[in-house]
N, C-alpha and C positions, 0 to 999 in steps of 0.2 A: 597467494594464500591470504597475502592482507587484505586487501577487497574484498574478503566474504568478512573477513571479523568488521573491517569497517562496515559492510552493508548490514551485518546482523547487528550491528550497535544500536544501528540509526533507524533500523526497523524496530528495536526494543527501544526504543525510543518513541516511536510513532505511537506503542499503544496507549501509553499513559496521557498523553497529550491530546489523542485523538476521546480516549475514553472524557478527559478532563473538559473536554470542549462539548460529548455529547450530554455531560451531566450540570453545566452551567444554560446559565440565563443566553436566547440568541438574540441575536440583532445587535447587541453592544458593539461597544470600540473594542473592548477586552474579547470579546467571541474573534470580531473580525480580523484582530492582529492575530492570537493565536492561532484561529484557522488557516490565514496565510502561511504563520510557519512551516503550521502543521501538512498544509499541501505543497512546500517545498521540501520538509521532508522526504513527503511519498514521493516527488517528483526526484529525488534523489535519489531514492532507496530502488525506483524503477528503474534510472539509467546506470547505478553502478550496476546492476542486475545483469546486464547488458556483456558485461564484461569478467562473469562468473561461468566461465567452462570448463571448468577444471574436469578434469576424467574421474567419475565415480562408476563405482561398480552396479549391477541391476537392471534387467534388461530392458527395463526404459529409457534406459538414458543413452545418448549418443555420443560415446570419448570424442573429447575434443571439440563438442558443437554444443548446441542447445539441449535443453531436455526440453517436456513437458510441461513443466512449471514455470518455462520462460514464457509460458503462453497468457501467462497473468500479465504481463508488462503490457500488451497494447488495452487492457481492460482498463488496467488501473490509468495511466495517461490516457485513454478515453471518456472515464468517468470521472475526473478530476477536471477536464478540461468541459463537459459537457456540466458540472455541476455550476462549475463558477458562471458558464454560460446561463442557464438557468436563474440562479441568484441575480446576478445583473437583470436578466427578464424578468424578473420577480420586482426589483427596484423601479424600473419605468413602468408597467403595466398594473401591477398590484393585484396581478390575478394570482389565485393560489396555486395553481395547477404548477405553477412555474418555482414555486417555494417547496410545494412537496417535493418537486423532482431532485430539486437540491438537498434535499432532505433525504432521498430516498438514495439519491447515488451517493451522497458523503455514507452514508450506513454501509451500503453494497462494498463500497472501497477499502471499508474499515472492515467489514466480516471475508470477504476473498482475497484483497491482496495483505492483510495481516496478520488474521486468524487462519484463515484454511491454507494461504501459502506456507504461514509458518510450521503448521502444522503437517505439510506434507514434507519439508526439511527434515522432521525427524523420524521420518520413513526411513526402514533399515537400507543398507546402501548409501544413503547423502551423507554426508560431512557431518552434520549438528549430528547424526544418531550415533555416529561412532565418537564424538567428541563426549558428548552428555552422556552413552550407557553404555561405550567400553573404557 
């Protein structure tokens, strides 16, 4: 059970920091440190994810194995790993196509694996729902 509180720390963690990163100045030293954090965060928040099966009730979920929402993990580690790719192609080439993508999956990363996973946790049945409304 402690690896869900740890992983929901460090997710409530990501949004403030993710939000802080898309409302500053980009290209800085100060963008680029924090974004690194900030995508080891997620990179963390995805693999302890990994290791969260605990038996809930709901007929989605599978006792003992994955649910559904484990299906965010290879999204969010494939858009974190294709964004930084991008960025980099955006640094030698200078074309924009390769700046918006980075742009476009840092946002995708930050509204699915933050906002809508989080908010599928508090789906009756998962853990957060019965922590927070019973």
């Amino acid at each position: 059970m402690a690896i869900i509180y740890i992983h929901a720390f460090f997710a409530l963690l990501a949004i403030p920091v993710g939000l802080y990163i898309f409302l500053t100045k980009k290209g800085t030293k100060k963008h680029r440190f924090i974004g690194r954090i900030w995508v080891s965060l997620m990179l963390f928040i995805a693999f302890t994810a990994l290791s969260i099966t605990t038996p809930m009730t709901g007929k989605l979920f599978n006792p003992g194995g994955f649910s559904w929402i484990h299906l965010l993990i290879p999204f969010t580690i494939g858009n974190l790993v294709y964004s930084i790719y991008s960025i980099r192609l955006f640094k030698k080439t200078k074309l924009e196509k390769h700046k918006n993508a980075h742009i476009r999956t840092m946002i995708g990363t930050y509204i699915g694996a933050l906002l809508v996973a989080g908010a599928f946790t508090l789906t009756p049945g998962r853990i957060f729902h019965e922590i927070i409304f019973l």
